[in-house]
C-alpha positions in Angstrom: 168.0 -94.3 -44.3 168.5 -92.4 -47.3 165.7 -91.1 -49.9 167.4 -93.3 -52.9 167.4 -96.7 -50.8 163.7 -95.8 -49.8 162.5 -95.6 -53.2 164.4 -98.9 -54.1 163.1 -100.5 -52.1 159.3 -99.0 -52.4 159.8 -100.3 -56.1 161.6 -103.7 -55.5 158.4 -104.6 -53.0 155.9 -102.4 -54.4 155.3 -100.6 -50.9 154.3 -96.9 -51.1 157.0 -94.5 -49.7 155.5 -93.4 -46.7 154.2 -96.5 -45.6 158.2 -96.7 -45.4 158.8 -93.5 -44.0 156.1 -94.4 -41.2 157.6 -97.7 -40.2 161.0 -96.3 -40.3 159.9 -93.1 -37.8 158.1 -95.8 -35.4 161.2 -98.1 -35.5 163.3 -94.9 -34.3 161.1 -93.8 -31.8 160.9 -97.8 -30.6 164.4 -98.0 -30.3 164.9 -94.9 -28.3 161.7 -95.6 -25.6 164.0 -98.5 -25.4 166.8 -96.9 -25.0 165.3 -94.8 -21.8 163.7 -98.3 -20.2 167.0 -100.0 -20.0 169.1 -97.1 -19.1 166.7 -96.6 -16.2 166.3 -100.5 -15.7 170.7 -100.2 -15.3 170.5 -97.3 -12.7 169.2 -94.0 -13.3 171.5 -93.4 -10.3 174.0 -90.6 -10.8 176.5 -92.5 -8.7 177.1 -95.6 -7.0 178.9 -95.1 -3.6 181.9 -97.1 -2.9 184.5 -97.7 -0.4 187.5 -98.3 -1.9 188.1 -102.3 -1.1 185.2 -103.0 -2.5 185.7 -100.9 -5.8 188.7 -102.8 -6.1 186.6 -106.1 -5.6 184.4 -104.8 -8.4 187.1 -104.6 -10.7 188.9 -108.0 -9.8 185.4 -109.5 -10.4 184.8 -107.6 -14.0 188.5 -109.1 -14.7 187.6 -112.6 -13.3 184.6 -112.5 -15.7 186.6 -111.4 -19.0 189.0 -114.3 -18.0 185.9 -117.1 -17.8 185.0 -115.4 -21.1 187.9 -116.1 -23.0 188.2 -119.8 -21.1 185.2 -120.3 -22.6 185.7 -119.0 -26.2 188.5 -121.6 -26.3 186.4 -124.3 -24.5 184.4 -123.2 -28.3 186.7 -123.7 -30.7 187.9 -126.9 -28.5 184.4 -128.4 -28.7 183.8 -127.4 -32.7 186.7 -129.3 -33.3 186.4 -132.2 -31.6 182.7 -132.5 -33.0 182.9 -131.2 -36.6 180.1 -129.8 -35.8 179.2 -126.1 -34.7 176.4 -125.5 -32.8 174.1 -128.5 -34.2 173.7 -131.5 -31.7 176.9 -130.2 -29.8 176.1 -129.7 -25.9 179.4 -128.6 -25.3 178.8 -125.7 -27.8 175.7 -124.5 -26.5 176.4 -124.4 -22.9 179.6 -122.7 -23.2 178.1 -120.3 -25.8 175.2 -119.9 -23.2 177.8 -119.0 -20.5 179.9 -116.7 -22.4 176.5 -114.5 -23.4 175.5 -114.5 -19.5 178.6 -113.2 -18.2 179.0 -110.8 -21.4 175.7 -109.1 -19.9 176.7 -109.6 -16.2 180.2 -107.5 -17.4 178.4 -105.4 -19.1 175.7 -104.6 -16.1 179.5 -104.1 -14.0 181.0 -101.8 -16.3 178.1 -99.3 -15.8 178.1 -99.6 -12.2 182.1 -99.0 -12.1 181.4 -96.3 -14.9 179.1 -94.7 -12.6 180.9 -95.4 -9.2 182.1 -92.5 -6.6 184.9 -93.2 -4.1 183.5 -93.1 -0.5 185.4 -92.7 2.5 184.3 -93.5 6.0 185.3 -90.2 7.8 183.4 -87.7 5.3 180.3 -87.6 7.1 179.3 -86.4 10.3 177.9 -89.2 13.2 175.4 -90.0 10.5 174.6 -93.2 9.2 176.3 -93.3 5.6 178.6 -95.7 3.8 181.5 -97.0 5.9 179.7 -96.4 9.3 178.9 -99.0 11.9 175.7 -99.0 13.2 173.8 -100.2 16.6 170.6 -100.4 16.6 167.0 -101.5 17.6 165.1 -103.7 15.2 161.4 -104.1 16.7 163.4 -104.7 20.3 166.2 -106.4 19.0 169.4 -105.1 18.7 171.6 -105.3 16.4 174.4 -104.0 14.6 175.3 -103.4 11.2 178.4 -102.1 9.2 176.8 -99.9 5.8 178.8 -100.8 2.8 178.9 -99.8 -0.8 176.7 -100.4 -3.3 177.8 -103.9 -3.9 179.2 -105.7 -1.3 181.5 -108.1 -1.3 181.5 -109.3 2.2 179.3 -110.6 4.3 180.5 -108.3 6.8 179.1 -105.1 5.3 175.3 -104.8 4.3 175.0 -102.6 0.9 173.5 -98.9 1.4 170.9 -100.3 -1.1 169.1 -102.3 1.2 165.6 -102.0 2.7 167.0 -101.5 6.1 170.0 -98.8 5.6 167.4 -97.0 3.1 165.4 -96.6 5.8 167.8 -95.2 8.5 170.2 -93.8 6.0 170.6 -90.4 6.8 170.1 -90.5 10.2 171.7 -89.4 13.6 171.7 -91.1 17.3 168.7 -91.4 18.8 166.6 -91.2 15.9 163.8 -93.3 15.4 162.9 -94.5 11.9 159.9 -96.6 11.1 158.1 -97.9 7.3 157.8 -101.0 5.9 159.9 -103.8 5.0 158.8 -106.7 2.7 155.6 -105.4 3.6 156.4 -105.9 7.4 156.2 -102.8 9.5 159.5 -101.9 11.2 160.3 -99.4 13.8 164.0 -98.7 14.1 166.1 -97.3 17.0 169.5 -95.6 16.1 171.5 -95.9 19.1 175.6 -96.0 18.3 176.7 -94.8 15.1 180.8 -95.6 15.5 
C-alpha cells in the first residue's frame, strides 16, 4: 500500500500510521505462512509419477469437470430466471452454485497434480518394484499380487504408488523382505515375483 493511502486513511479513521504499518506487515506475513501451508497441503512433491493411460484419464477427468462446470453455470442462469430470484429462497441456485465451487477446487487440486506430473514408463527400472510393475507377494502369509500404478489411479486394476502398501515395498528387489506398520497394524511383507 502506498504511503499517501496510509495517511488517508490514518486521518479518515483517526488510526496512527504505524498501527497501520503493523497490521499491514502481519497481514503480508499471514498471507504468505499461508501460502507455504497450502502449497505443502497440495503436494510438496516435485513430481507425480504417471503412466501414460492414466495421465490421459487425468486429463479427460479435468475436462469432464470444466464441462459439469459450465452445465451448471447455465443450470444458474436457468434457475435465476425462472425464480426472479438470485440466490434468496432459491434451492436450485444454491446447490448448483455449491457444486460449481466444489468441482472449481477439485480442478484446481488436478491442475497442480497434472502441472506437477512426470511420464512413467514400465520398462525404466530394473526388477524393482516401481510404477508400472506387477508384483507377487506375501502379505502376513497371504499372497497376493498387485499391479503399482500412478499417482492416481483410475482403475481398480492398478493400486496407486502412494499407498501404505507400495510405500512400503517400493523400492525393492525379489526376495526382499519389508516390514512397518500399516493403519497401525504391523506388516511383514515378502517380495517374491516382480514381472
Amino acid at each position: 500500500m502506498k504511503e499517501t493511502d496510509i495517511k488517508k486513511i490514518s486521518e479518515a479513521f483517526a488510526i496512527p500510521e504505524e498501527a497501520i504499518r503493523e497490521t499491514l506487515a502481519r497481514a503480508a506475513a499471514d498471507a504468505k505462512t499461508e501460502h507455504k501451508k497450502s502449497s505443502h497441503k497440495e503436494g510438496g512433491h516435485n513430481h507425480f509419477y504417471f503412466l501414460p493411460d492414466d495421465f490421459a484419464l487425468l486429463e479427460k477427468k479435468i475436462e469432464t469437470l470444466h464441462q459439469e462446470i459450465d452445465r451448471l453455470g447455465k443450470a444458474i442462469g436457468l434457475s435465476s430466471d425462472i425464480s426472479g430470484e438470485t440466490f434468496h429462497d432459491n434451492f436450485d441456485y444454491e446447490e448448483c452454485s455449491r457444486q460449481q465451487a466444489m468441482w472449481s477446487e477439485e480442478i484446481r487440486k488436478l491442475t497442480i497434480i497434472k502441472r506437477k506430473a512426470k511420464m512413467v514408463s514400465p520398462n525404466e527400472n530394473g526388477n524393482i518394484v516401481a510404477v508400472g510393475r506387477t508384483v507377487t507377494l506375501d502379505n502376513n502369509g497371504k499372497e497376493m499380487t498387485i499391479k503399482i500404478g500412478s499417482y492416481m489411479t483410475f482403475s481398480s486394476e492398478s493400486v496407486s504408488y502412494a499407498s501404505p502398501i507400495v510405500k512400503l515395498i517400493f523400492g525393492a528387489k525379489p526376495g526382499d523382505t519389508k516390514e512397518g506398520f500399516i493403519r497401525g497394524q504391523k506388516t511383514k511383507i515378502h517380495i517374491l515375483e516382480i514381472r
